[in-house]
Backbone as ProteinMPNN parsed JSONL, in Angstrom:
{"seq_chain_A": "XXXXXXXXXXXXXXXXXXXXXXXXXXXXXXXXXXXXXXXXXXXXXXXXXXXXXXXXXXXXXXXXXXXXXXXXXXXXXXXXXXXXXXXXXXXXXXXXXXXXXXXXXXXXXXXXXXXXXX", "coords_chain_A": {"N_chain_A": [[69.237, -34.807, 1.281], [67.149, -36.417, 0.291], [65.548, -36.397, 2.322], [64.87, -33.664, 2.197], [63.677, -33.871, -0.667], [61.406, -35.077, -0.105], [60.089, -34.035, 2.122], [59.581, -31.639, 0.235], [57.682, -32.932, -1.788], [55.768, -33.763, 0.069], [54.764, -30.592, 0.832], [54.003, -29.958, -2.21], [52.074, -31.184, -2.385], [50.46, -30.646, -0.115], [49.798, -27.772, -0.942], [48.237, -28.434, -3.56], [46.168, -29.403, -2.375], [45.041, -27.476, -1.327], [44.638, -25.803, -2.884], [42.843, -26.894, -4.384], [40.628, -26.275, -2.122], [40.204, -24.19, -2.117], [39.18, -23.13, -5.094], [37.271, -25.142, -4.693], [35.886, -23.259, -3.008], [35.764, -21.157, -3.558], [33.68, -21.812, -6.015], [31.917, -22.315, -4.72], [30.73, -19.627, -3.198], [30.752, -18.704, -5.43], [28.041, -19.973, -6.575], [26.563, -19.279, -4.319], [26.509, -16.499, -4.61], [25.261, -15.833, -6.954], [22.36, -17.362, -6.805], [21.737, -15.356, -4.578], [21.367, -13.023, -6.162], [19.395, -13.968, -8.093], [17.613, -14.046, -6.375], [17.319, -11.084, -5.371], [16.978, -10.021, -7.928], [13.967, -11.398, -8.045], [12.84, -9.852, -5.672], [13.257, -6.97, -6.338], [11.359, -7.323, -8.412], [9.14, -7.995, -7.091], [8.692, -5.747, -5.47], [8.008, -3.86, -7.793], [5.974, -4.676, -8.919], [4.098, -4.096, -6.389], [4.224, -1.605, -6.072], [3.184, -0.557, -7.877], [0.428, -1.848, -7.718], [-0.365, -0.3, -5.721], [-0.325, 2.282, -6.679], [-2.566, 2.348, -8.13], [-4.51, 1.301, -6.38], [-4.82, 4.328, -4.995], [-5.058, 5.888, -6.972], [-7.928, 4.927, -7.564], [-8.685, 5.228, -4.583], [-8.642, 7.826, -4.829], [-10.565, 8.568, -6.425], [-13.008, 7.81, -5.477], [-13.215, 9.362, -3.216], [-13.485, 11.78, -4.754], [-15.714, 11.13, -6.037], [-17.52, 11.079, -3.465], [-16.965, 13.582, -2.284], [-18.477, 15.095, -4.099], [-21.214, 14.092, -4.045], [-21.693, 15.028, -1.183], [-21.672, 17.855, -1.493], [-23.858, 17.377, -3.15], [-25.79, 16.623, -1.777], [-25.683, 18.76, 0.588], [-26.819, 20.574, -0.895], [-29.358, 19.51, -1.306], [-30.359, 19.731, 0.547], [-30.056, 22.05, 1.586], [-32.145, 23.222, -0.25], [-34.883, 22.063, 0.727], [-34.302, 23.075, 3.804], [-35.399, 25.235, 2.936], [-37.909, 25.444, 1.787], [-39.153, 24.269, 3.837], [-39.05, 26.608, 5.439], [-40.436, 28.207, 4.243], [-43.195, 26.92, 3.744], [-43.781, 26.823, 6.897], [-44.07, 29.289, 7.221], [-46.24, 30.053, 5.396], [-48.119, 29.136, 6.767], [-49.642, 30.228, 8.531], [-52.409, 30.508, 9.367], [-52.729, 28.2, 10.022], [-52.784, 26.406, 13.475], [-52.24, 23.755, 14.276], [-49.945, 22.892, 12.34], [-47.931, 24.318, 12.91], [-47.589, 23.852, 15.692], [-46.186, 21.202, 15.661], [-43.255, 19.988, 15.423], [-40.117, 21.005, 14.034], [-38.228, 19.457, 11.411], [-34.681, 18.333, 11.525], [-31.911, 18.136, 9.606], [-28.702, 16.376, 9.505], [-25.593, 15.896, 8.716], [-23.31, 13.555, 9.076], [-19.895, 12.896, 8.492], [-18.873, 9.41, 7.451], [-15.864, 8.33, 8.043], [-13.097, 6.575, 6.448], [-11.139, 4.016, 6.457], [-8.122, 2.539, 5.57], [-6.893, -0.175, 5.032], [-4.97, -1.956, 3.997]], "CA_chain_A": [[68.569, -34.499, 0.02], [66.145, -37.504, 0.282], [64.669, -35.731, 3.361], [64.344, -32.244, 1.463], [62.615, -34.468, -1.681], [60.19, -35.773, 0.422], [59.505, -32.516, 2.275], [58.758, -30.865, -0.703], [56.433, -33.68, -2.062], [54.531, -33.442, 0.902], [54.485, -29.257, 0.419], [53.018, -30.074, -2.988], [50.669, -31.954, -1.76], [49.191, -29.609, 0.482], [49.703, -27.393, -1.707], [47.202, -28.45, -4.351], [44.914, -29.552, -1.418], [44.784, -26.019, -0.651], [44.26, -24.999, -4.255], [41.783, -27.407, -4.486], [39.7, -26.143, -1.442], [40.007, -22.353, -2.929], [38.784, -23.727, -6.126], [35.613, -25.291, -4.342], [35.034, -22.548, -1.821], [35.016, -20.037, -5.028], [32.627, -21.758, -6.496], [30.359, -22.546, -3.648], [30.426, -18.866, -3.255], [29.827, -17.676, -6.968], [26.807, -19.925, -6.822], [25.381, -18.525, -3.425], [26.503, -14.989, -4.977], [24.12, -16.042, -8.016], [21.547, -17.506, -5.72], [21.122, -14.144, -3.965], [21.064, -12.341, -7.314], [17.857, -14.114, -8.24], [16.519, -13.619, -4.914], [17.212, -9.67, -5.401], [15.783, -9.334, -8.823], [12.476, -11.214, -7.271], [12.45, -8.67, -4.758], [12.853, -5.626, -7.055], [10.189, -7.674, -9.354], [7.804, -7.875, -6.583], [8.592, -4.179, -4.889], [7.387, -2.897, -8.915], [4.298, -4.892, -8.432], [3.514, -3.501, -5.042], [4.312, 0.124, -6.484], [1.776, -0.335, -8.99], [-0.843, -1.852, -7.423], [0.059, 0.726, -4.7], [-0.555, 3.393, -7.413], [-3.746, 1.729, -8.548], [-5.232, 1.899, -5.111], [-4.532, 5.303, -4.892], [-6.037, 6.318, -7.978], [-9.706, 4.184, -7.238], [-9.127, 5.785, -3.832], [-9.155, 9.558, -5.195], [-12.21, 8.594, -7.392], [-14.043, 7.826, -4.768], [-12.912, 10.885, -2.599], [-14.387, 12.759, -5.149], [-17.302, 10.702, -5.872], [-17.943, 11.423, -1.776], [-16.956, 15.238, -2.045], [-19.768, 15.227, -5.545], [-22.376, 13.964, -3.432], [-21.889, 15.924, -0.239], [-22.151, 19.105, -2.414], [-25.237, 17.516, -3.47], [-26.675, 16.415, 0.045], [-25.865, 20.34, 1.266], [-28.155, 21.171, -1.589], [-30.753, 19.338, -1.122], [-30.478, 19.881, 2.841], [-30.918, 23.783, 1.895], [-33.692, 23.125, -0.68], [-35.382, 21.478, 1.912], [-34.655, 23.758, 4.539], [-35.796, 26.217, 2.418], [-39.101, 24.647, 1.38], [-39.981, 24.085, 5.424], [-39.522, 27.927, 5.613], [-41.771, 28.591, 3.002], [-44.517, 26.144, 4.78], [-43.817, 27.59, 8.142], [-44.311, 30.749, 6.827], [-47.338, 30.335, 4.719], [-49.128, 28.058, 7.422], [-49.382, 30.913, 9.773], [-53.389, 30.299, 9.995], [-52.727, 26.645, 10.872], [-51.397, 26.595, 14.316], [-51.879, 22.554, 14.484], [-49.251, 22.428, 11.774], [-46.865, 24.851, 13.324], [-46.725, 23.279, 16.373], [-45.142, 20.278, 14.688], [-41.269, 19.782, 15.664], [-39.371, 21.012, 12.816], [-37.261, 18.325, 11.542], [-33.464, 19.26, 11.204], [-31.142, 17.051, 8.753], [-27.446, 16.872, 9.717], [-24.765, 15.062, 8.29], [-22.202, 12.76, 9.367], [-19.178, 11.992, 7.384], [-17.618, 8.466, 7.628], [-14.434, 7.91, 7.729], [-13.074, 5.136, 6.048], [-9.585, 3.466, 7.054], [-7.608, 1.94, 4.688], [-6.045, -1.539, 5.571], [-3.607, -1.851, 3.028]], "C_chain_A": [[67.26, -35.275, -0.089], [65.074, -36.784, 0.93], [64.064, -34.499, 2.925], [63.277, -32.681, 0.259], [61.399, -34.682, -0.832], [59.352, -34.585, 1.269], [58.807, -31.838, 1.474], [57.573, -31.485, -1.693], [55.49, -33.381, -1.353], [54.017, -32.102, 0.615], [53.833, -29.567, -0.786], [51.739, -30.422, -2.787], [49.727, -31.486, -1.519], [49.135, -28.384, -0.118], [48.79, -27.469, -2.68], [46.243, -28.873, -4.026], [44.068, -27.706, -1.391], [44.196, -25.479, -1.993], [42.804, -25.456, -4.568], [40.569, -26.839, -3.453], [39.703, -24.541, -2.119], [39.02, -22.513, -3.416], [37.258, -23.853, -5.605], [35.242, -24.173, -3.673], [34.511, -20.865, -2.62], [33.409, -20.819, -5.701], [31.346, -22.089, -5.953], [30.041, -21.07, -3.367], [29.739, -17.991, -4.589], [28.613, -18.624, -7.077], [25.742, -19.339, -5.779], [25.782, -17.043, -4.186], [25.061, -14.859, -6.124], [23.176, -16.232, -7.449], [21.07, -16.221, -5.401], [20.93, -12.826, -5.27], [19.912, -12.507, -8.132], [17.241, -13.73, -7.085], [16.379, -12.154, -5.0], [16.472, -9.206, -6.474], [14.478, -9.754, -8.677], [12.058, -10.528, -6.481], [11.699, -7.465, -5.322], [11.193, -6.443, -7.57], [8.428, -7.016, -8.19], [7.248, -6.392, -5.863], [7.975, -3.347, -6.087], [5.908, -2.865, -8.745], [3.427, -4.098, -7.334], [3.622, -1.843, -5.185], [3.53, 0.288, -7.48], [0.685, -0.371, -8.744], [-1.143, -0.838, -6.102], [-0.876, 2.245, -5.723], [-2.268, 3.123, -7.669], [-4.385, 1.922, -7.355], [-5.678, 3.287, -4.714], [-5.497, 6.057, -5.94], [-7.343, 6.247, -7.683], [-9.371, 4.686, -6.141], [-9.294, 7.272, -4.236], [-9.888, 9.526, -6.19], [-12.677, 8.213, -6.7], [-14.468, 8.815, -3.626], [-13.48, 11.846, -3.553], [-15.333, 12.642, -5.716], [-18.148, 11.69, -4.462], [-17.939, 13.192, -2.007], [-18.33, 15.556, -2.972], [-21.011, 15.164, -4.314], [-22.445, 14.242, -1.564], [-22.052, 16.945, -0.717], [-23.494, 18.965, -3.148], [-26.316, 17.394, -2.489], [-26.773, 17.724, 0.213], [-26.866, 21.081, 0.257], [-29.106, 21.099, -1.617], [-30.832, 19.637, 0.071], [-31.212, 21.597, 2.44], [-32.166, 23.738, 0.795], [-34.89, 22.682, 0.33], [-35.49, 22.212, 3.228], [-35.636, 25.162, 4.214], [-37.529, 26.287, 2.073], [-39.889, 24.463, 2.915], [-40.384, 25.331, 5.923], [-40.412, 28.186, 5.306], [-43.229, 28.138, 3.831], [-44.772, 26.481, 5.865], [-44.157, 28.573, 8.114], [-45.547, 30.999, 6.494], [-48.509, 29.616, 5.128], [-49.501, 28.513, 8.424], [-51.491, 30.315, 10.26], [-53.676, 28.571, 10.469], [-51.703, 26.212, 11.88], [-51.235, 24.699, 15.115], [-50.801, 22.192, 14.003], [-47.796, 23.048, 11.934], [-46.853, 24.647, 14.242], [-45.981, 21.626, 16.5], [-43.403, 20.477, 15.219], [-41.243, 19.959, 13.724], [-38.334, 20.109, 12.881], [-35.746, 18.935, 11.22], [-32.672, 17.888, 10.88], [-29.923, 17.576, 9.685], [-26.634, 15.308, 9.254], [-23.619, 14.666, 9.056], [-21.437, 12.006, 8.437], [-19.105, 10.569, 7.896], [-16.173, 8.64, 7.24], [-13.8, 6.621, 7.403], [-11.589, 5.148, 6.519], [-9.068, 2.836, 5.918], [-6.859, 0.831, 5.513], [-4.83, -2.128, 4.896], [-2.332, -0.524, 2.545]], "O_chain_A": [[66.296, -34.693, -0.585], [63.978, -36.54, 0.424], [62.894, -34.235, 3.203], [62.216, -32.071, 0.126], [60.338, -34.234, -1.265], [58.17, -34.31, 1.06], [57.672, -31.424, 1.709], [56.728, -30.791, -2.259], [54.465, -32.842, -1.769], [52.877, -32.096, 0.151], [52.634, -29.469, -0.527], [50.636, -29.935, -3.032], [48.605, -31.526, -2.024], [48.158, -27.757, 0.293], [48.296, -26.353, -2.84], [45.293, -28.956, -4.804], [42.958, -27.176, -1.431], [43.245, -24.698, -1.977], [41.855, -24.743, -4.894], [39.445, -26.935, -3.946], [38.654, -24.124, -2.61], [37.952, -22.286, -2.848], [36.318, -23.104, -5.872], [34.022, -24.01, -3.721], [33.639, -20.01, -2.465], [32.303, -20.28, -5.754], [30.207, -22.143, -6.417], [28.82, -20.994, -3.225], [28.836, -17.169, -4.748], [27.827, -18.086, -7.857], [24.58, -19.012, -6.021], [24.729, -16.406, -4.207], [24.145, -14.038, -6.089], [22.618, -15.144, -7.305], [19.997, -15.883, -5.901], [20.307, -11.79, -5.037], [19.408, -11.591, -8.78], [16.25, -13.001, -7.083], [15.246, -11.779, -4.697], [15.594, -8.347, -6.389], [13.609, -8.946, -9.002], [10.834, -10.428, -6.394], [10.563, -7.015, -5.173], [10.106, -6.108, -7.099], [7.44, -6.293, -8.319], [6.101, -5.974, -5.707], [7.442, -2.277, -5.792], [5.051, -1.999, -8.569], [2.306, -3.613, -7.486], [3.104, -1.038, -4.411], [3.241, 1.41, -7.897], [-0.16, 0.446, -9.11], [-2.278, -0.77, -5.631], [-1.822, 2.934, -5.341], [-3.067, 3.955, -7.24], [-4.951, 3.014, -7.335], [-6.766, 3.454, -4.164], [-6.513, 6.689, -5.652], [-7.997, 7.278, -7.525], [-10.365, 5.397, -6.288], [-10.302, 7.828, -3.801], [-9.903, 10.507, -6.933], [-13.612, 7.824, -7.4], [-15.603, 9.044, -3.207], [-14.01, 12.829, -3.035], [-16.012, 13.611, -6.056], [-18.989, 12.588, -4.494], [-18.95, 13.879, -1.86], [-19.197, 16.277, -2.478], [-21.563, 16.154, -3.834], [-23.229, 13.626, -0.842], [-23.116, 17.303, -0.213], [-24.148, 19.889, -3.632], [-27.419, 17.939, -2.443], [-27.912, 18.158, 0.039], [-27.582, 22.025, 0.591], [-29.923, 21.994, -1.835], [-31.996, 19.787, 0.441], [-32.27, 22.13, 2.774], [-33.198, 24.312, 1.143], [-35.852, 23.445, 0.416], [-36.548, 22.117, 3.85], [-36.325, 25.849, 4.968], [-38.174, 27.329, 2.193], [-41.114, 24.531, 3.021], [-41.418, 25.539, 6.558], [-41.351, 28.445, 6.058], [-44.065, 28.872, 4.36], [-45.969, 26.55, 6.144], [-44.696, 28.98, 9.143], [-46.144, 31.938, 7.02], [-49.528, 29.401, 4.471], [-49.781, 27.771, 9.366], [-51.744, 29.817, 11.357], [-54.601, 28.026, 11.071], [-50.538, 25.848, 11.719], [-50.505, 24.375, 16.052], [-50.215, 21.31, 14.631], [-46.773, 22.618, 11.401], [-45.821, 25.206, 14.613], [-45.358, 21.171, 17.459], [-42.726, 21.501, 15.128], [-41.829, 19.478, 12.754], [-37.644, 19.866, 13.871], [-35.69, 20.028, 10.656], [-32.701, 16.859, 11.555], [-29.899, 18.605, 10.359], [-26.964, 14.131, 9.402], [-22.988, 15.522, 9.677], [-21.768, 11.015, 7.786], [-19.346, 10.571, 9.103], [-15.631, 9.05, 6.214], [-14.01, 5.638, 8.113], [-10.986, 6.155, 6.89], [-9.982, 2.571, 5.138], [-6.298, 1.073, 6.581], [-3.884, -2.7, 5.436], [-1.414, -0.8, 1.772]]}, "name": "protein", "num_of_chains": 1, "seq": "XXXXXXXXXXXXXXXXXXXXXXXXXXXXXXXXXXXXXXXXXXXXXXXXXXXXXXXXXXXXXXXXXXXXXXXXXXXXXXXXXXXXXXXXXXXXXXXXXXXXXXXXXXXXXXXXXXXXXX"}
């Protein structure tokens, strides 16, 4: 009986050792669980940011895409006023053949292309 008392002391024992390490290893986990729960809503936080200023980019880039389209529709206008205007002179300069043999000048455009880095 002595031997069974003392047995089962010890079983307590480790017994509320054991309870005890639960105990801590719960709550070393519910604070890394918390831990990574701030770390996730700084994520989202910063993925909103980056979807905004994302959007924002986007925007000031398609106002300047159609700044650029505005004033290529105005370049091709003046290009044909201009070509149009050299006709005219070529045409009406027939008794001046110093000024018609002149190189006609010829415009031509080159877009850029821009890259985006972000």
């Amino acid at each position: 009986l002595q031997a069974r008392l003392v047995e089962m002391e010890s079983l307590r024992g480790a017994h509320q050792s054991l309870e005890r390490q639960l105990q801590e290893l719960e709550e070393r986990h519910n604070a890394e669980a918390a831990g990574l729960q701030d770390t996730i809503g700084q994520l989202e936080d910063d993925l909103r940011n980056t979807k905004t200023e994302m959007a924002r980019h986007l925007r000031e880039y398609q106002d300047l895409l159609n700044v650029k389209m505005a004033l290529d529709i105005e370049i091709a206008a003046y290009r044909k006023l201009l070509e149009g205007e050299e006709n005219l002179f070529n045409m009406g300069s027939g008794g001046l053949p110093s000024l018609n043999s002149l190189p006609s000048p010829t415009y031509s455009f080159q877009p850029r292309s821009f890259s985006s880095s972000t």
